[in-house]
mmCIF file as gemmi writes it, N, C-alpha and C atoms, coordinates in Angstrom:
data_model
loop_
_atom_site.group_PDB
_atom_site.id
_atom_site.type_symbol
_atom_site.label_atom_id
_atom_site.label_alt_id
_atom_site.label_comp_id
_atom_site.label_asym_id
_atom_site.label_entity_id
_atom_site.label_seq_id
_atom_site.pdbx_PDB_ins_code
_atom_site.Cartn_x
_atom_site.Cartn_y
_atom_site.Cartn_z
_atom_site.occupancy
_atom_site.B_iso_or_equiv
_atom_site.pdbx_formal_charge
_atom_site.auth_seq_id
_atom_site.auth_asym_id
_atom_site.pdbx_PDB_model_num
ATOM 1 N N . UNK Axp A 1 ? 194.321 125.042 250.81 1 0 ? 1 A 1
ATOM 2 C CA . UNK Axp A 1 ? 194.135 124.524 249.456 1 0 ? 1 A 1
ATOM 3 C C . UNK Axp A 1 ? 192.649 124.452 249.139 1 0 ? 1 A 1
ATOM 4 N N . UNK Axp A 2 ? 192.159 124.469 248.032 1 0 ? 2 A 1
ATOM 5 C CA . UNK Axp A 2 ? 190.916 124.508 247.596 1 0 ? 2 A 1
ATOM 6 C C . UNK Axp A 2 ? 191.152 123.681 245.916 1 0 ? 2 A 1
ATOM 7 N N . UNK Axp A 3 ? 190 123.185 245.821 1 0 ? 3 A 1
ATOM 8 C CA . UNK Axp A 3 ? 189.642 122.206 244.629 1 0 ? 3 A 1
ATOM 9 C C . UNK Axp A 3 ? 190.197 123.397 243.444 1 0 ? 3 A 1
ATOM 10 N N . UNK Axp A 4 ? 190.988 122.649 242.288 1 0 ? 4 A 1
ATOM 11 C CA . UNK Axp A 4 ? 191.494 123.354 241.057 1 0 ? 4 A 1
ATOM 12 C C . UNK Axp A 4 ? 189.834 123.735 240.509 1 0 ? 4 A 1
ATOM 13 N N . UNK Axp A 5 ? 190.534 124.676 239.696 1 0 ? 5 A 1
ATOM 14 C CA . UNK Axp A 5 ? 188.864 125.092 239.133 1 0 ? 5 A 1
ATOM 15 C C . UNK Axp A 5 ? 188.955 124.217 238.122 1 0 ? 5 A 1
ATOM 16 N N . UNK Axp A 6 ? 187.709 123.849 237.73 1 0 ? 6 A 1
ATOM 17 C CA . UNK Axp A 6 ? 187.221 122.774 236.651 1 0 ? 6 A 1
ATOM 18 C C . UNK Axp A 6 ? 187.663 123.202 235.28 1 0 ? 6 A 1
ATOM 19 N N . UNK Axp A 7 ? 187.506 121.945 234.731 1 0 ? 7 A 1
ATOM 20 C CA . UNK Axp A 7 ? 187.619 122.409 232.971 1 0 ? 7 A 1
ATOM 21 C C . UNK Axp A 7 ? 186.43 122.402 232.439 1 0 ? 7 A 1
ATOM 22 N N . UNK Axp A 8 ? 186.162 122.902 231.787 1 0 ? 8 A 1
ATOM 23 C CA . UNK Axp A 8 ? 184.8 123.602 231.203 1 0 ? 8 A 1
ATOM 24 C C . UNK Axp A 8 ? 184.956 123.023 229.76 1 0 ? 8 A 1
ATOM 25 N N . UNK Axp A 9 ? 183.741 122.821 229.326 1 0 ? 9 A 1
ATOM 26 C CA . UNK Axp A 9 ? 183.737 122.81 227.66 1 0 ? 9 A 1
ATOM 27 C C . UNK Axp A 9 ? 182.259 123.43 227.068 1 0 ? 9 A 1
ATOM 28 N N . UNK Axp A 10 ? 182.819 124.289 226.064 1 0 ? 10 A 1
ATOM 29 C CA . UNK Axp A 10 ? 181.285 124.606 225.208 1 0 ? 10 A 1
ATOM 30 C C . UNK Axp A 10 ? 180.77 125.869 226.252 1 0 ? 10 A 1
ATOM 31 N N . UNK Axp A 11 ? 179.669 125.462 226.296 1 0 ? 11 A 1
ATOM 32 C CA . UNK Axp A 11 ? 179.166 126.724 227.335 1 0 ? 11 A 1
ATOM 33 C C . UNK Axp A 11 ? 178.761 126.289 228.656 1 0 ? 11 A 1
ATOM 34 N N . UNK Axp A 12 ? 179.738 125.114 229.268 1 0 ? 12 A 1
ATOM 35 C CA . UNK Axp A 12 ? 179.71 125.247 230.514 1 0 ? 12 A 1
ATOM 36 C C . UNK Axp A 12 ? 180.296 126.286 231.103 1 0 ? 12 A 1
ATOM 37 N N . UNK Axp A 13 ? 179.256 126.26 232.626 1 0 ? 13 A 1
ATOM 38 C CA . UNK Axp A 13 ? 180.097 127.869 233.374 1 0 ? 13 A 1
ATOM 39 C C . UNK Axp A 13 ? 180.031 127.212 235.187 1 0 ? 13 A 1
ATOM 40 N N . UNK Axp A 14 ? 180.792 127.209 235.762 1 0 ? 14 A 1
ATOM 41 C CA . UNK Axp A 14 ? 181.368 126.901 237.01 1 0 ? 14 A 1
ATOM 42 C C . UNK Axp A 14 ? 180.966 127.93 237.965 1 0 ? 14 A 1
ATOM 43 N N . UNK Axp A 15 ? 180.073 127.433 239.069 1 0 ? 15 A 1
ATOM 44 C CA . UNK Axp A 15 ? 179.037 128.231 240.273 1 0 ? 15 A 1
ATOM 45 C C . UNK Axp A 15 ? 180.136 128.054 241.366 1 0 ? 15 A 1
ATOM 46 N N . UNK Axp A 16 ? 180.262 129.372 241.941 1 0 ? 16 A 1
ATOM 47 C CA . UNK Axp A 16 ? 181.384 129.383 243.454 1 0 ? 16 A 1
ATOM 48 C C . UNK Axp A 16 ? 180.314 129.965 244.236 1 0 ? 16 A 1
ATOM 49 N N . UNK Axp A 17 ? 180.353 129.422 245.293 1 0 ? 17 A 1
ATOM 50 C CA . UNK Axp A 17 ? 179.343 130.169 246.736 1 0 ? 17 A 1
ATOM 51 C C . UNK Axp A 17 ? 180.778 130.221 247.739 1 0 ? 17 A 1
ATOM 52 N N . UNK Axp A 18 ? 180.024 131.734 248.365 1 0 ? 18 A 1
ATOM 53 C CA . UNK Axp A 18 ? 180.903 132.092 249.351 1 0 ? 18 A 1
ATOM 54 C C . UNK Axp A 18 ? 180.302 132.899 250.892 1 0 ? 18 A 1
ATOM 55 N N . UNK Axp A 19 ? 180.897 133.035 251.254 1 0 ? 19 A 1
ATOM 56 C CA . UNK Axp A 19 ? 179.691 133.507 253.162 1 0 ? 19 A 1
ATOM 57 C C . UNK Axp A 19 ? 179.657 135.48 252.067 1 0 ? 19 A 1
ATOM 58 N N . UNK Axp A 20 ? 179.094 136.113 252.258 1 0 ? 20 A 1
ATOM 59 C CA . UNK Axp A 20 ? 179.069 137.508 251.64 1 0 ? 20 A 1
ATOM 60 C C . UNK Axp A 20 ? 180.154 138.274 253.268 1 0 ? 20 A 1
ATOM 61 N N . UNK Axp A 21 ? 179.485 138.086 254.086 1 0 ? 21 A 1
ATOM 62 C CA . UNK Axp A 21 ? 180.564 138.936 254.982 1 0 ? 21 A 1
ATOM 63 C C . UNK Axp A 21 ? 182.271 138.53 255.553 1 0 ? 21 A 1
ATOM 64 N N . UNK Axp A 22 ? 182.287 137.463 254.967 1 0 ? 22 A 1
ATOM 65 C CA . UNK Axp A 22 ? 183.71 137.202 254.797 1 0 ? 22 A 1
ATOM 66 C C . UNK Axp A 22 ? 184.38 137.053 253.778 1 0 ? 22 A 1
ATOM 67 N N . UNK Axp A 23 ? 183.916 136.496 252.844 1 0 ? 23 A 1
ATOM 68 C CA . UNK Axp A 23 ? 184.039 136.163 251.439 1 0 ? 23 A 1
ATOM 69 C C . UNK Axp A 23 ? 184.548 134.764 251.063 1 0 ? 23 A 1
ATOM 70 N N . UNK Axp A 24 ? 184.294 133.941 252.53 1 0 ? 24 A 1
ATOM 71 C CA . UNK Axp A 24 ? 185.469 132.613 252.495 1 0 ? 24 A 1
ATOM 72 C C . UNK Axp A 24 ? 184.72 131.292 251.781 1 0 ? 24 A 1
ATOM 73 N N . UNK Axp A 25 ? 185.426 130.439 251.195 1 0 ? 25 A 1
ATOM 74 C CA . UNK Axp A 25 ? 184.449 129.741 250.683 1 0 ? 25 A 1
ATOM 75 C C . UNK Axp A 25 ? 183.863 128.614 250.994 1 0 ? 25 A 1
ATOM 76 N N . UNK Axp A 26 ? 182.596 128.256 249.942 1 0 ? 26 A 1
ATOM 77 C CA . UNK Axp A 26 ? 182.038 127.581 250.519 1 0 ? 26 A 1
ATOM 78 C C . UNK Axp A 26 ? 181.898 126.139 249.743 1 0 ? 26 A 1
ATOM 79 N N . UNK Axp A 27 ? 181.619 124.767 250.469 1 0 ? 27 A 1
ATOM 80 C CA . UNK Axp A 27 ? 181.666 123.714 249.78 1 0 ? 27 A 1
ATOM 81 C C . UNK Axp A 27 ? 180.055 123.271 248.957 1 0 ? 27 A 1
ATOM 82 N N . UNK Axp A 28 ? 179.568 122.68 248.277 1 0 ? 28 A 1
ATOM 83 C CA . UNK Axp A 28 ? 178.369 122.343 247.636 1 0 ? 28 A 1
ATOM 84 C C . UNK Axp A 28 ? 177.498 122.301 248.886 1 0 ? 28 A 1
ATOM 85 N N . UNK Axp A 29 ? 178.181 121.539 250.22 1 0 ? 29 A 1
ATOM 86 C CA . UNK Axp A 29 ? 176.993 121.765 251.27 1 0 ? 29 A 1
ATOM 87 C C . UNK Axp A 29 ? 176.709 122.841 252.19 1 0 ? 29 A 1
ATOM 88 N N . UNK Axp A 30 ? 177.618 123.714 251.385 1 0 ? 30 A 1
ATOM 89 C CA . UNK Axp A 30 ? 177.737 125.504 252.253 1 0 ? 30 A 1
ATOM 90 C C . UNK Axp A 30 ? 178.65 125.438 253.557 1 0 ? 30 A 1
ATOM 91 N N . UNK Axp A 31 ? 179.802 124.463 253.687 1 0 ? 31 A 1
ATOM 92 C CA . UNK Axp A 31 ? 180.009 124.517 254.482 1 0 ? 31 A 1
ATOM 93 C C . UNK Axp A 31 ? 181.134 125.206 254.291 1 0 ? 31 A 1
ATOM 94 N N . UNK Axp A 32 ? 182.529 125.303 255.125 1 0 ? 32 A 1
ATOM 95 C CA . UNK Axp A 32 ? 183.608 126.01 254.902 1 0 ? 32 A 1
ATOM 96 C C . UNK Axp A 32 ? 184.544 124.963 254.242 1 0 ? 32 A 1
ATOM 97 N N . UNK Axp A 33 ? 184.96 125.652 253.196 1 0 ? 33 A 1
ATOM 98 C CA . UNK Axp A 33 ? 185.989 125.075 252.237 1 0 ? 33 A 1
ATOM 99 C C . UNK Axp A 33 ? 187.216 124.775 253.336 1 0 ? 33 A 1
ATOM 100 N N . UNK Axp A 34 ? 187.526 123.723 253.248 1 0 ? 34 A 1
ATOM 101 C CA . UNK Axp A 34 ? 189.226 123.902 254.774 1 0 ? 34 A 1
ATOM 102 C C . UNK Axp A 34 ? 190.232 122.925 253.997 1 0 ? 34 A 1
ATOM 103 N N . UNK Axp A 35 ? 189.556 122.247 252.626 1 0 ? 35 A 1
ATOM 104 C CA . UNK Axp A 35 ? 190.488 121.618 251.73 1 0 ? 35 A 1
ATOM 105 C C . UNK Axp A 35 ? 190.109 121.329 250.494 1 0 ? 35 A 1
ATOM 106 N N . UNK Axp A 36 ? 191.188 120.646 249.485 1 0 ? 36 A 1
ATOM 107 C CA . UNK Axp A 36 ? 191.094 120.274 248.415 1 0 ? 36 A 1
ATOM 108 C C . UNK Axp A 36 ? 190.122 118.976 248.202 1 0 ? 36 A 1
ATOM 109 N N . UNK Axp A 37 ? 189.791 118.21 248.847 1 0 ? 37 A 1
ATOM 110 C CA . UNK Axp A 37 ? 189.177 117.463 248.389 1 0 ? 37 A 1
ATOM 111 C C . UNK Axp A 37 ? 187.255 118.017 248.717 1 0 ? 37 A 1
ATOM 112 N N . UNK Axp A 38 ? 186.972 119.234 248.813 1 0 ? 38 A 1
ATOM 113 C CA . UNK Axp A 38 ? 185.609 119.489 248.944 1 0 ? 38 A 1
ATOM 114 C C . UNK Axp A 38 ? 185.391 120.147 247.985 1 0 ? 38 A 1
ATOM 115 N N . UNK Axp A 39 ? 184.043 120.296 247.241 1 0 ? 39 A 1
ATOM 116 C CA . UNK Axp A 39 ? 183.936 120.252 246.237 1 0 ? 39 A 1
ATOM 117 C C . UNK Axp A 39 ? 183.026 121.808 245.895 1 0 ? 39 A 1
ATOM 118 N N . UNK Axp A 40 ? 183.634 122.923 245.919 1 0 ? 40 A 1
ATOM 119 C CA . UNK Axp A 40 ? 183.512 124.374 245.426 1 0 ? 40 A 1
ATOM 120 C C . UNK Axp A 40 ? 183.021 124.844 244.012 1 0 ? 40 A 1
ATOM 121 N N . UNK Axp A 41 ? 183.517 123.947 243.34 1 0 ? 41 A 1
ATOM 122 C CA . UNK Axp A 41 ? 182.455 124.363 242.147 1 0 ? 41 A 1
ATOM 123 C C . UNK Axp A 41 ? 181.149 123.236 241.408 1 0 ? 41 A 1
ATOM 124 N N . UNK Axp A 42 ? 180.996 123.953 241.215 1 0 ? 42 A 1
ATOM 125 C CA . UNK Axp A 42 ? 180.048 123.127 240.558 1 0 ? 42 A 1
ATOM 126 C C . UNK Axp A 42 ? 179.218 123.87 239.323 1 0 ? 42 A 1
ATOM 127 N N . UNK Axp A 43 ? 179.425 122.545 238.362 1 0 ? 43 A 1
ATOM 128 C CA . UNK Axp A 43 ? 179.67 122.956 237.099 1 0 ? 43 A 1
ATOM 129 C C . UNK Axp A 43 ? 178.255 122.69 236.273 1 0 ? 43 A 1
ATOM 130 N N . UNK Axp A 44 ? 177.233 123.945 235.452 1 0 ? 44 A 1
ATOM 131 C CA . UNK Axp A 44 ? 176.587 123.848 234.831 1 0 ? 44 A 1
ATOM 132 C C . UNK Axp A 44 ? 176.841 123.538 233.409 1 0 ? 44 A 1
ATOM 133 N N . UNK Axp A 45 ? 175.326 123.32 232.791 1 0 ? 45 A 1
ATOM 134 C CA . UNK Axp A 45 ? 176.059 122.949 230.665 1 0 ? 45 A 1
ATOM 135 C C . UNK Axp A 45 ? 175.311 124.714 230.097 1 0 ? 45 A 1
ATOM 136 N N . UNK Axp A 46 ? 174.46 125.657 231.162 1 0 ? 46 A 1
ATOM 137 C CA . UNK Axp A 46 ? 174.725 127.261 230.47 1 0 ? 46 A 1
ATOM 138 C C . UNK Axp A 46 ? 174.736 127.806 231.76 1 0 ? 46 A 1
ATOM 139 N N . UNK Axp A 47 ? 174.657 129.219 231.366 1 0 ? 47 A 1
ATOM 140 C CA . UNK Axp A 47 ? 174.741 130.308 232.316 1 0 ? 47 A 1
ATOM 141 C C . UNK Axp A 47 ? 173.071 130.127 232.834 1 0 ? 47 A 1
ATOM 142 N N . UNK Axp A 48 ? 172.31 130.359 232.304 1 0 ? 48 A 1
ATOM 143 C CA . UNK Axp A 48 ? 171.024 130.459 232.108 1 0 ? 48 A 1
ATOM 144 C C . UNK Axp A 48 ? 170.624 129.214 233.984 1 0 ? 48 A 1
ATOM 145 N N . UNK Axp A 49 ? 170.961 128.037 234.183 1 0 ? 49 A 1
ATOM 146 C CA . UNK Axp A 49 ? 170.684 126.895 234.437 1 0 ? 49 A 1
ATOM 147 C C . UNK Axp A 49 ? 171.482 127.461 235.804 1 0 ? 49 A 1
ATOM 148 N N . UNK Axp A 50 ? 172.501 128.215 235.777 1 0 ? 50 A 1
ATOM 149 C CA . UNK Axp A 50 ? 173.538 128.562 236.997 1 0 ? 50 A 1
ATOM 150 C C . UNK Axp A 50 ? 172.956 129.758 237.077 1 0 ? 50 A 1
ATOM 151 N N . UNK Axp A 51 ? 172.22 130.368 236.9 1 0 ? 51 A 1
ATOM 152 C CA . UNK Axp A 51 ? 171.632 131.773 237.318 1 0 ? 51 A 1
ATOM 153 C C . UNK Axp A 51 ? 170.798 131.048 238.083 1 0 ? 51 A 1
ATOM 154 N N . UNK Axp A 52 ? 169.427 130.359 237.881 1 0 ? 52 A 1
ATOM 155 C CA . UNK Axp A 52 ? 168.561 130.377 238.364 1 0 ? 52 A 1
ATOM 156 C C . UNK Axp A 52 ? 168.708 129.175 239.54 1 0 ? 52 A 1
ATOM 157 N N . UNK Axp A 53 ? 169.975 128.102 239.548 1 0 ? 53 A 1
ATOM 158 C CA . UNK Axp A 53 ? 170.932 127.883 241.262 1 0 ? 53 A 1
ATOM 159 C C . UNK Axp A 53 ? 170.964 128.595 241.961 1 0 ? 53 A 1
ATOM 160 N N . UNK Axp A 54 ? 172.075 129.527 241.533 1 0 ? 54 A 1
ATOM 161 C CA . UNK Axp A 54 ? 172.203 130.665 242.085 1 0 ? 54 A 1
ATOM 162 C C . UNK Axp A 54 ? 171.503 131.555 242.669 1 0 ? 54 A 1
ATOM 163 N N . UNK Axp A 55 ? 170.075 131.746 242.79 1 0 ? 55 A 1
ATOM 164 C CA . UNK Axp A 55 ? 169.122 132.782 243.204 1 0 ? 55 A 1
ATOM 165 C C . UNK Axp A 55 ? 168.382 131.453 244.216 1 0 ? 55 A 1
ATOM 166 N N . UNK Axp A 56 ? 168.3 130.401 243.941 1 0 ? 56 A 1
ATOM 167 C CA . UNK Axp A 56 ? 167.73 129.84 244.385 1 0 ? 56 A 1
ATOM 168 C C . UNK Axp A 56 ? 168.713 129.107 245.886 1 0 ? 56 A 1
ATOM 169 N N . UNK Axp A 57 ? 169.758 129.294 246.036 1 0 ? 57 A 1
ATOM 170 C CA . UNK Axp A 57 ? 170.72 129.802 247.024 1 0 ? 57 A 1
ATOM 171 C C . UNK Axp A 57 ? 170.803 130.582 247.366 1 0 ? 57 A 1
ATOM 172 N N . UNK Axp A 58 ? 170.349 131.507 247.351 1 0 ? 58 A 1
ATOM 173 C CA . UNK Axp A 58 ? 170.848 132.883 247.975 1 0 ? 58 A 1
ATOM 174 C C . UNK Axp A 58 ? 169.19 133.224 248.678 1 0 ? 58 A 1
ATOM 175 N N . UNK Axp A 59 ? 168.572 132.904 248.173 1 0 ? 59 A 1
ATOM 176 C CA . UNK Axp A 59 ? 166.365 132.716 248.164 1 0 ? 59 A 1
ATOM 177 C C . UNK Axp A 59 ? 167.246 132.021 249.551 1 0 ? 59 A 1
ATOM 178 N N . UNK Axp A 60 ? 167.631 130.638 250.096 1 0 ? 60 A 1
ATOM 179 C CA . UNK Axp A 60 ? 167.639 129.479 250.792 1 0 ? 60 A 1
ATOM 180 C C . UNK Axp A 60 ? 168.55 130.419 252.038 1 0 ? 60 A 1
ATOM 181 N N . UNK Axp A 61 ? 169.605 131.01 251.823 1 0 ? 61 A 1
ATOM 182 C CA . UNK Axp A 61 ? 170.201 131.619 252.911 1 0 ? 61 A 1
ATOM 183 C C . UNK Axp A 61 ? 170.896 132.806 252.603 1 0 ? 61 A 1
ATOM 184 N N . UNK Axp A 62 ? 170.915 133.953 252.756 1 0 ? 62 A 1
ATOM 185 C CA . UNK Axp A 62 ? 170.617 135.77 251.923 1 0 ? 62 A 1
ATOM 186 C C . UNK Axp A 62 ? 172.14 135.617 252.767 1 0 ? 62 A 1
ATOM 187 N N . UNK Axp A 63 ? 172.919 135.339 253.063 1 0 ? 63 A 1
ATOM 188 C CA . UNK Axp A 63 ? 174.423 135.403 253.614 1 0 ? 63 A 1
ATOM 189 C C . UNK Axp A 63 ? 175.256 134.626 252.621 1 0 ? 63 A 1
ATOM 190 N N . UNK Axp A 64 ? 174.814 134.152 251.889 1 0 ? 64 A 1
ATOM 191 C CA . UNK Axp A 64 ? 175.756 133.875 250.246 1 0 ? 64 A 1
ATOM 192 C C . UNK Axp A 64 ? 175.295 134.559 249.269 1 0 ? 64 A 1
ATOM 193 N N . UNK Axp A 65 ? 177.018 134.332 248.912 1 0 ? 65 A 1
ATOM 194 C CA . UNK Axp A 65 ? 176.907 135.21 247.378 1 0 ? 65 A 1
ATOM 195 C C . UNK Axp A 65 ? 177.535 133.789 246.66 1 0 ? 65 A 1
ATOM 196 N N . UNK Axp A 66 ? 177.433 134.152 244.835 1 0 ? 66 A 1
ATOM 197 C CA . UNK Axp A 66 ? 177.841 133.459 243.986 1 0 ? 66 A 1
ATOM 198 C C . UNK Axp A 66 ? 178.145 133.946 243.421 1 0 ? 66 A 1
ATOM 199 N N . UNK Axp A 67 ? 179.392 133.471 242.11 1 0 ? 67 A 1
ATOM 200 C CA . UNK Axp A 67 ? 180.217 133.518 241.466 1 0 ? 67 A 1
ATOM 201 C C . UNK Axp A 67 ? 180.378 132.604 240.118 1 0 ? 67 A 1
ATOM 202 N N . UNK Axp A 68 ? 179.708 133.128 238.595 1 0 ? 68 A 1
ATOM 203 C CA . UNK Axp A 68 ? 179.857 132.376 238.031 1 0 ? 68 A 1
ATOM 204 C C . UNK Axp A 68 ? 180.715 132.737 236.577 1 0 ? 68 A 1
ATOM 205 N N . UNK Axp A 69 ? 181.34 131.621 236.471 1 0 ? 69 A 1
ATOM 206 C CA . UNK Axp A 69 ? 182.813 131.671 235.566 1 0 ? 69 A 1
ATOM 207 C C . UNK Axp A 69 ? 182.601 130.954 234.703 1 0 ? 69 A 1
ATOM 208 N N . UNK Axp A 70 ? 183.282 131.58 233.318 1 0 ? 70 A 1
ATOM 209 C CA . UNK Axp A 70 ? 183.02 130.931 232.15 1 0 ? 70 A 1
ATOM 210 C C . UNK Axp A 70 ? 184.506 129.762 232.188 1 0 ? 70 A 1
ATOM 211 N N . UNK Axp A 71 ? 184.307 129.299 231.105 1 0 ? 71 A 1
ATOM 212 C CA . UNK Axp A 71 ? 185.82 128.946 230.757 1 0 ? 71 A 1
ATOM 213 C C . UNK Axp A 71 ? 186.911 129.253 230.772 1 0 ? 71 A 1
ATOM 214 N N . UNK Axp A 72 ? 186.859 130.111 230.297 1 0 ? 72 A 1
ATOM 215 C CA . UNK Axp A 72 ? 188.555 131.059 230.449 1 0 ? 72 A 1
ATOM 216 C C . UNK Axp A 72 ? 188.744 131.756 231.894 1 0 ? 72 A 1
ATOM 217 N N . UNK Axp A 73 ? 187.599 131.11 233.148 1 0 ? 73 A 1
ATOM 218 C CA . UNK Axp A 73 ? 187.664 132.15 234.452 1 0 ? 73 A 1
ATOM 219 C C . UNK Axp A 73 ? 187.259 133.255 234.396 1 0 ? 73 A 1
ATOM 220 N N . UNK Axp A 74 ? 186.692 133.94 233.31 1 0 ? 74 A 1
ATOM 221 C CA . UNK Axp A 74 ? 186.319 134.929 233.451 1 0 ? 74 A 1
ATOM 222 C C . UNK Axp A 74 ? 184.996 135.34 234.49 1 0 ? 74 A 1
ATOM 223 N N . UNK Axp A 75 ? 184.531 135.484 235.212 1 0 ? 75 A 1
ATOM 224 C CA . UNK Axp A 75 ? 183.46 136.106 235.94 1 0 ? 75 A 1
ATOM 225 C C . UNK Axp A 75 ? 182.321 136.755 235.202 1 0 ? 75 A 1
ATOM 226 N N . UNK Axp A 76 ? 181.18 135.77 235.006 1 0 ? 76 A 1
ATOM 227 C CA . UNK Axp A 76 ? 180.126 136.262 234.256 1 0 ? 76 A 1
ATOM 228 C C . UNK Axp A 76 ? 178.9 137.067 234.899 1 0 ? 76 A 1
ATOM 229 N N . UNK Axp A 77 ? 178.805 136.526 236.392 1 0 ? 77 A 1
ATOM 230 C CA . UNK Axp A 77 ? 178.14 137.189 236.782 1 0 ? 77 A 1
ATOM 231 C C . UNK Axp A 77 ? 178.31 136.855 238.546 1 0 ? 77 A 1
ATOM 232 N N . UNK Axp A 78 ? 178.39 138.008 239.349 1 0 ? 78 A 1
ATOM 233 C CA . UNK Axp A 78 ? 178.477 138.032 240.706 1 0 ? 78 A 1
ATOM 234 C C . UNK Axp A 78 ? 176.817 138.243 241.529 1 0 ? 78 A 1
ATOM 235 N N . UNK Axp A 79 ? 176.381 137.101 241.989 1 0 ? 79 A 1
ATOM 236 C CA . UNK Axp A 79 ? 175.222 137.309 242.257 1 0 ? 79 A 1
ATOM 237 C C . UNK Axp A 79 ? 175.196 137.204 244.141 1 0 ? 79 A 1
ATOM 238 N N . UNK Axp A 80 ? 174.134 138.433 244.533 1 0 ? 80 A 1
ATOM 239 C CA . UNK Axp A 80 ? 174.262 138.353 246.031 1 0 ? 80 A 1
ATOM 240 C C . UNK Axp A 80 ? 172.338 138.323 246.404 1 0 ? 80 A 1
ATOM 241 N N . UNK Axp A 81 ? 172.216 138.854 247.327 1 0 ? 81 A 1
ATOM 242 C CA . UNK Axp A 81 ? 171.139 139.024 247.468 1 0 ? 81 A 1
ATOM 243 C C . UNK Axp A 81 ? 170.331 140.216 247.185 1 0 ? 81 A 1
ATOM 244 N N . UNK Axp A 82 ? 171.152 141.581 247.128 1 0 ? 82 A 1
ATOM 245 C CA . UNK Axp A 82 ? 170.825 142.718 246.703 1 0 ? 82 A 1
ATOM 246 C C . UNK Axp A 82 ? 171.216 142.633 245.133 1 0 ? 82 A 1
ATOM 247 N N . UNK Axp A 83 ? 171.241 141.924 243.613 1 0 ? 83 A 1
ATOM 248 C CA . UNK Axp A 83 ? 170.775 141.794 242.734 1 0 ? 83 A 1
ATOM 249 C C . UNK Axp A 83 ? 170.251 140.752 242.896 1 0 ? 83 A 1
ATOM 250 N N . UNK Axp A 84 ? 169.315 140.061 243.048 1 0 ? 84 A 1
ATOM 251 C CA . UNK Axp A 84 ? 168.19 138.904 242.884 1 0 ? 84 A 1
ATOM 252 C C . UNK Axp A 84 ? 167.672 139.207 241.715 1 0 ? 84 A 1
């Protein structure tokens, strides 16, 4: 089980980190997701604010990737270390 994905409003967008060579996920403290009560997303108020998390995670340990989702789940942008 893993945390429901969040509800979003406006132009919040929801950050997923995951290991890149497994793809398994990861909790806010990078650790391994192993249940519902750890906390996998985490939710910005733009994209803009979750981009520059996002790089700044991946800057911190180049073996995550991120994943960021609009409201409707859609996937706005897949960020690894080879697009920085």
């Amino acid at each position: 089980m893993m945390e429901n994905f969040p509800f979003l409003q406006g132009g919040q967008v929801a950050l997923l980190r995951a290991r890149v060579e497994t793809g398994n996920v990861l909790d806010e403290n990078h650790e391994l997701a192993i249940d519902d009560r750890q906390k996998v997303y985490t939710i910005f108020g733009d994209v803009k604010t979750a981009l520059l998390a996002a790089q700044n995670i991946i800057k911190g340990d180049k073996s995550i990737e991120c994943v960021i989702y609009d409201k409707e789940r859609a996937v706005l942008h897949y960020i690894t270390v080879d697009n920085l």
